[in-house]
Backbone as a printed PyTorch tensor [residue, N CA C, xyz], in Angstrom:
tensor([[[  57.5410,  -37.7350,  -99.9140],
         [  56.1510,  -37.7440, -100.3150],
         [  55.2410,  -37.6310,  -99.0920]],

        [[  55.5230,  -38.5610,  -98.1820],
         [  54.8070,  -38.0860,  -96.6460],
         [  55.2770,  -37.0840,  -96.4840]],

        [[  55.6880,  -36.0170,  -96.0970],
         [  56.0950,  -35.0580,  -96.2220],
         [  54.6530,  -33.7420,  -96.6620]],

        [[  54.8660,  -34.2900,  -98.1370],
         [  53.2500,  -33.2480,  -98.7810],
         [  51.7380,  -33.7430,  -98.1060]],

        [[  52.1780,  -34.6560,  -97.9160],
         [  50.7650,  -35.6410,  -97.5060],
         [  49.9120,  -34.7340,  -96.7180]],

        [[  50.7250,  -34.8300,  -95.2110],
         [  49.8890,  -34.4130,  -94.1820],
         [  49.2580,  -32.6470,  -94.7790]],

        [[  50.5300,  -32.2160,  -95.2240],
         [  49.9420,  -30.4950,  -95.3820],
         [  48.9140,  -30.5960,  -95.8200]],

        [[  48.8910,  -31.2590,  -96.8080],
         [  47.8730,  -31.0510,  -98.0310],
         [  46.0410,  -31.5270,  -97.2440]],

        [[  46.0020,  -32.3910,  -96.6600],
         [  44.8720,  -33.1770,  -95.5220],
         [  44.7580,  -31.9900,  -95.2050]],

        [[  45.6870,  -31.5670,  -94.4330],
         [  45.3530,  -30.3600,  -93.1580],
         [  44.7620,  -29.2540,  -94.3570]],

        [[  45.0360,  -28.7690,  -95.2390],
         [  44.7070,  -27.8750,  -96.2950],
         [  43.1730,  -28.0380,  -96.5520]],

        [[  43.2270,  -28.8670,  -96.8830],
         [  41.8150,  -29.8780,  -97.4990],
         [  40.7880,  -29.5110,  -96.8250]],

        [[  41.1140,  -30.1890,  -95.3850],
         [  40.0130,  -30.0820,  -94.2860],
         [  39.7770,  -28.5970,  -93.8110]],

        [[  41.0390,  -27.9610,  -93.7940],
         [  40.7740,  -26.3740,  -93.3220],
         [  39.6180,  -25.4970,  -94.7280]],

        [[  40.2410,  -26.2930,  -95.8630],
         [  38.9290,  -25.3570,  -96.9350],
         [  37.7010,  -25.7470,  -96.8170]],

        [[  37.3270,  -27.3850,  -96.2590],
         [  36.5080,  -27.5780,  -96.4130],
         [  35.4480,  -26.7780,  -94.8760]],

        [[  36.0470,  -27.0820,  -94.0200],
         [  35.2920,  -26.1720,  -92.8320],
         [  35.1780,  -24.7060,  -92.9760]],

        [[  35.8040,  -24.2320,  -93.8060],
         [  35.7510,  -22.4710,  -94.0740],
         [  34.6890,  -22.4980,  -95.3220]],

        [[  34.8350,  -24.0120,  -95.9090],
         [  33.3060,  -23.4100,  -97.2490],
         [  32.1730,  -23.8650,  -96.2260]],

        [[  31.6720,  -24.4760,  -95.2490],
         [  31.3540,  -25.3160,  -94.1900],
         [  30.1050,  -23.6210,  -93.8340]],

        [[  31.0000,  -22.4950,  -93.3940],
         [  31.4270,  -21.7030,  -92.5150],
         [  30.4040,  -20.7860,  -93.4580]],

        [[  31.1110,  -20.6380,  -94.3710],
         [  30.7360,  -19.6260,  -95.6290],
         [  29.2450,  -20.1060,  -95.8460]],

        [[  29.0390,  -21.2240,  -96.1390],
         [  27.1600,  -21.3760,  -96.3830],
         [  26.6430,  -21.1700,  -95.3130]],

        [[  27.0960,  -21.4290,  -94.1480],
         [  26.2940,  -21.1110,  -93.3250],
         [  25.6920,  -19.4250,  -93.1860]],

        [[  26.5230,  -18.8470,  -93.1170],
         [  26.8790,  -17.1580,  -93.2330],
         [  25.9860,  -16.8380,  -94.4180]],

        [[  26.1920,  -17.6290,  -95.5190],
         [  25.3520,  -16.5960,  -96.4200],
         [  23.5680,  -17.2290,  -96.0100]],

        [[  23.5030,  -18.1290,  -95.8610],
         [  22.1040,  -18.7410,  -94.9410],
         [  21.6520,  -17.9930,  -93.8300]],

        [[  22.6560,  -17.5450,  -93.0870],
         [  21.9880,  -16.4160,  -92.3690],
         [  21.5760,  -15.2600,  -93.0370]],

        [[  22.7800,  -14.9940,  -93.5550],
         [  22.3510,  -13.2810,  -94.1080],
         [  21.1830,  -13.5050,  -95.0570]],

        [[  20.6530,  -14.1540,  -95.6480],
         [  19.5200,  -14.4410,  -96.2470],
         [  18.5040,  -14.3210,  -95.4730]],

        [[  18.6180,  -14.8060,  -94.3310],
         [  17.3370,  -14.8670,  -93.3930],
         [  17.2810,  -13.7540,  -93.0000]],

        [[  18.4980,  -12.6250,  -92.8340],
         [  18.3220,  -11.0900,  -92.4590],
         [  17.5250,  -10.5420,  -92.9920]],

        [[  17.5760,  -10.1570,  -94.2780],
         [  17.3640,   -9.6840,  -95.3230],
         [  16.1100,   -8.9990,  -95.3110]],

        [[  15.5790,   -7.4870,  -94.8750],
         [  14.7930,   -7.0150,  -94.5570],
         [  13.7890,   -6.8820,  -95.9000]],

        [[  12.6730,   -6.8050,  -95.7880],
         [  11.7770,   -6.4030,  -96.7580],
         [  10.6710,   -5.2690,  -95.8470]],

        [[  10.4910,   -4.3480,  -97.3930],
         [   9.7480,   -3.4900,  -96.9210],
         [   8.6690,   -3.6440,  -96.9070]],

        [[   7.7700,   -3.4210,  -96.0290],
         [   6.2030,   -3.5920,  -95.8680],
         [   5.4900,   -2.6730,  -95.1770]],

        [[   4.0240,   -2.8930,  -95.5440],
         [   3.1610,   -2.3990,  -95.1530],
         [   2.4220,   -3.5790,  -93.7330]],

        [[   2.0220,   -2.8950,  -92.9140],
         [   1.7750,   -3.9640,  -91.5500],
         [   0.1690,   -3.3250,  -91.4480]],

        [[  -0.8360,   -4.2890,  -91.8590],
         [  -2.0530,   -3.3870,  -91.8360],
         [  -2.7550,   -4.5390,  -90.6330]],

        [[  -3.0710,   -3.5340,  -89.7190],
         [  -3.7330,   -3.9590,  -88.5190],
         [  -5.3980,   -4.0530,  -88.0880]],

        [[  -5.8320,   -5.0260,  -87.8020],
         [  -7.1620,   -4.7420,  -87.7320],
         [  -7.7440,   -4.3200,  -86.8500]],

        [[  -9.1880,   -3.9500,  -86.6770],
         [  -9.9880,   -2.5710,  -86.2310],
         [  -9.7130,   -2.1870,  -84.5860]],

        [[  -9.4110,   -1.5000,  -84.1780],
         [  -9.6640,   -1.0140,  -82.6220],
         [  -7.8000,   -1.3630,  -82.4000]],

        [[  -7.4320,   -1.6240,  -82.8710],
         [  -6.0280,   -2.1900,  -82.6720],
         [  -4.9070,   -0.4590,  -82.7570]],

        [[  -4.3750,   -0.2480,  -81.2560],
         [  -3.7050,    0.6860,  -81.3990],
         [  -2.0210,    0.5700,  -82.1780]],

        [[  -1.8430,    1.2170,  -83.5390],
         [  -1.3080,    1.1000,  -84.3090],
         [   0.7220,    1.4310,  -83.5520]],

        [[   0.0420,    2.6380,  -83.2130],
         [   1.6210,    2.9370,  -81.9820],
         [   2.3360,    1.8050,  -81.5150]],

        [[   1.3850,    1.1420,  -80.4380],
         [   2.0280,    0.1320,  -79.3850],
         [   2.1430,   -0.9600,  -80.3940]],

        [[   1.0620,   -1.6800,  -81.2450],
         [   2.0880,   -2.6420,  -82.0950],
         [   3.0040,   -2.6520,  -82.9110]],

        [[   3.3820,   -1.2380,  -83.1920],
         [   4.6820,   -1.0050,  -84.1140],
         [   5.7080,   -0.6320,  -83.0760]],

        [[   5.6760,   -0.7040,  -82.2820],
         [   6.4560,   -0.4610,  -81.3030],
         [   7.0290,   -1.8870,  -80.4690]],

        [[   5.6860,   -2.7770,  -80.2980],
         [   6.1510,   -4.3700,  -79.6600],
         [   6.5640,   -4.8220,  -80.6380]],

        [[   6.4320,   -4.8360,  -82.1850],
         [   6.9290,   -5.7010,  -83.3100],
         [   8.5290,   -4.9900,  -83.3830]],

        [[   8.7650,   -3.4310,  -83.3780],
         [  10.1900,   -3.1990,  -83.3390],
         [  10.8690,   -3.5890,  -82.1060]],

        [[  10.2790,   -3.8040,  -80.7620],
         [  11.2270,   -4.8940,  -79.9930],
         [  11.6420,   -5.9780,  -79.7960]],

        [[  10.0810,   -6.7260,  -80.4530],
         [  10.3580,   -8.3030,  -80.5620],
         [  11.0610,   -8.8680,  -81.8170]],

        [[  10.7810,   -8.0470,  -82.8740],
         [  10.8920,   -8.6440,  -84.4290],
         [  12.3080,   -7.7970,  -84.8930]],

        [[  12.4150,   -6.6510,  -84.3570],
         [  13.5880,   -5.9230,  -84.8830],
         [  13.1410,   -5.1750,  -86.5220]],

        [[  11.8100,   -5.0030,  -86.3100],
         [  10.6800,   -4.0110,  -87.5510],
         [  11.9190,   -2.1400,  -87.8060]],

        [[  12.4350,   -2.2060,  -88.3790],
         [  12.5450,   -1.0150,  -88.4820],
         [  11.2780,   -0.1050,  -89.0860]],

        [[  10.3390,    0.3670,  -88.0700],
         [   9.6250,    1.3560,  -88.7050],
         [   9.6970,    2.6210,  -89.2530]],

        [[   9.2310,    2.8810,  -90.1040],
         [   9.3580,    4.1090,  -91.1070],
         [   8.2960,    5.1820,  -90.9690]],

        [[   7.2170,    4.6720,  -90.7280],
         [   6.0540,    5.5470,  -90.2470],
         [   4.9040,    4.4100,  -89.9940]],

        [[   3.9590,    5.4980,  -88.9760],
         [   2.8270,    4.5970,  -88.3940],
         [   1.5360,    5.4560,  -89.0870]],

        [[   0.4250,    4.3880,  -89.4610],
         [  -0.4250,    5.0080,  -89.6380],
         [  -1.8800,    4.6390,  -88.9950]],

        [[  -2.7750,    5.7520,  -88.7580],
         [  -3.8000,    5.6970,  -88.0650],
         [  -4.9760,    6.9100,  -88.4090]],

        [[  -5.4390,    7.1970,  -89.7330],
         [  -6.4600,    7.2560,  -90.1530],
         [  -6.9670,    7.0700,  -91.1610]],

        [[  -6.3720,    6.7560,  -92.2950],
         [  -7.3080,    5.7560,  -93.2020],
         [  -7.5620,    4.3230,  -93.0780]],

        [[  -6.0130,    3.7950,  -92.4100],
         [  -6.1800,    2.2800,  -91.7610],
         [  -5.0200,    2.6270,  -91.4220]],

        [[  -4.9200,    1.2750,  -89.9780],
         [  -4.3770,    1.2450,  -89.0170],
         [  -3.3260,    0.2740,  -88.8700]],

        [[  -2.3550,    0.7450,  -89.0550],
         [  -0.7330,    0.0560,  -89.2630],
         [   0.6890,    0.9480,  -89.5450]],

        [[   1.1260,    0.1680,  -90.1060],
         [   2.5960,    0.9610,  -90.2360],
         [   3.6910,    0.2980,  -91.0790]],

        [[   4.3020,    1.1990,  -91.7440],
         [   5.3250,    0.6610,  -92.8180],
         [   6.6440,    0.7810,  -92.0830]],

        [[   7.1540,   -0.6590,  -92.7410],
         [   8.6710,   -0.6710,  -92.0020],
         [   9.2340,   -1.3550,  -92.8280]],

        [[  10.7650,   -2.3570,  -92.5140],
         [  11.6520,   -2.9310,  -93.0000],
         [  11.7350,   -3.7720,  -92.2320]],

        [[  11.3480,   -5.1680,  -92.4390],
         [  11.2820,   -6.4420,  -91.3580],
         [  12.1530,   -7.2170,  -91.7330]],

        [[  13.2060,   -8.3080,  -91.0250],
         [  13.8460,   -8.9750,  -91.4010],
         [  12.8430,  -10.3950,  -92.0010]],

        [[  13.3390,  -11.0070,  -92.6580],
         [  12.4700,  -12.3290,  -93.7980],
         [  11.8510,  -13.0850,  -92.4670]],

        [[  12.6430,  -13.6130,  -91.9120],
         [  12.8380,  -14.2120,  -90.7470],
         [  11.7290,  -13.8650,  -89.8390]],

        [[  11.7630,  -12.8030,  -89.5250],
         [  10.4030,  -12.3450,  -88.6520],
         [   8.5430,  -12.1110,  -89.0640]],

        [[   9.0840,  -12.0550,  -90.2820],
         [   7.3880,  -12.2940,  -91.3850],
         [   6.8180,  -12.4540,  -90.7210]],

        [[   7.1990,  -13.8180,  -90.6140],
         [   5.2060,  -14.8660,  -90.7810],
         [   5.1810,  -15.0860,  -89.4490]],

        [[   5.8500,  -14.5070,  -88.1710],
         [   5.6720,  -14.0570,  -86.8000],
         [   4.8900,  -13.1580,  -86.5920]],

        [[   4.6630,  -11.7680,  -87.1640],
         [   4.2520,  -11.0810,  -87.4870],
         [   2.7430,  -11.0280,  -88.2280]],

        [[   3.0950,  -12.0220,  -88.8130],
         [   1.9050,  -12.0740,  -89.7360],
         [   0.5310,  -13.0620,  -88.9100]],

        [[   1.4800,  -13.8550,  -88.3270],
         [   0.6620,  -14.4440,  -86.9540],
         [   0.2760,  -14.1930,  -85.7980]],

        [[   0.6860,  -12.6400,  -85.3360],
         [   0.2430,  -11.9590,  -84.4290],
         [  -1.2440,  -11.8360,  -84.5800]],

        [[  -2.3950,  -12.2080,  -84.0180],
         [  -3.6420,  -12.2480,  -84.1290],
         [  -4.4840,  -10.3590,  -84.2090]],

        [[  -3.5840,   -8.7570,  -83.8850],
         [  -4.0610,   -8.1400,  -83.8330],
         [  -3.5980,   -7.4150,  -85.6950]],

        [[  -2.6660,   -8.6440,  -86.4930],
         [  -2.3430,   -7.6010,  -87.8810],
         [  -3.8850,   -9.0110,  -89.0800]],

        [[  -3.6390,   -8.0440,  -89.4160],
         [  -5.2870,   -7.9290,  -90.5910],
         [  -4.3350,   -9.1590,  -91.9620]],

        [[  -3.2550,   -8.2880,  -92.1590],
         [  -2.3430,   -8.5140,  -93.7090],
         [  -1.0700,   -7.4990,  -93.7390]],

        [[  -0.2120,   -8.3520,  -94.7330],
         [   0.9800,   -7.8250,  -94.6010],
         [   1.3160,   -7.4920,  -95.7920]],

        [[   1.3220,   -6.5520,  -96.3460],
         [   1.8340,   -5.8300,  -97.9180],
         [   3.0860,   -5.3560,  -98.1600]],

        [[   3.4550,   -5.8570,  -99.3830],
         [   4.5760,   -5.4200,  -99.9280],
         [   4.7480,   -3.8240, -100.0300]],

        [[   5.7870,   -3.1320,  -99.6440],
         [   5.5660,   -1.5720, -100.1680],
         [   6.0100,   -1.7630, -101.0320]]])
């Protein structure tokens, strides 16, 4: 009977650190999880260079920039980087595409 004992502990504890493992993982990938948006920037604000510092700092995949009806750019931001973004003092609002 000692014998099954120990395996079974060692079993136990190994599932429990691999489900441990597993929430963590899907907790990240959640936080990946890009959403598409619109990045609308306010006035005098060159639309280029902040879609350009937000795709180095934030990891923004941009899709296109825009600069004459208003001034911003649509991309794919990870969740995670939002409200970084959204706290940059030169973006206006952040829209869902």
């Amino acid at each position: 009977m000692k014998r099954l004992v120990r395996p079974a502990v060692l079993l136990t504890v190994a599932l429990l650190v691999a489900g441990i493992g597993l929430d963590r993982s899907a907790s990240v990938a959640a936080a990946a999880q890009a959403s598409s948006v619109i990045v609308v920037l306010r006035d005098g604000v060159d639309a280029q260079q902040a879609a350009a510092e937000h795709r180095a700092r934030y990891g923004a995949d941009v899709s296109y920039v825009y600069g004459a009806a208003l001034r911003g750019y649509a991309a794919r931001i990870p969740a995670n980087a939002l409200a970084a973004i959204a706290r940059d003092p030169r973006v206006a609002f952040i829209s869902e595409d």
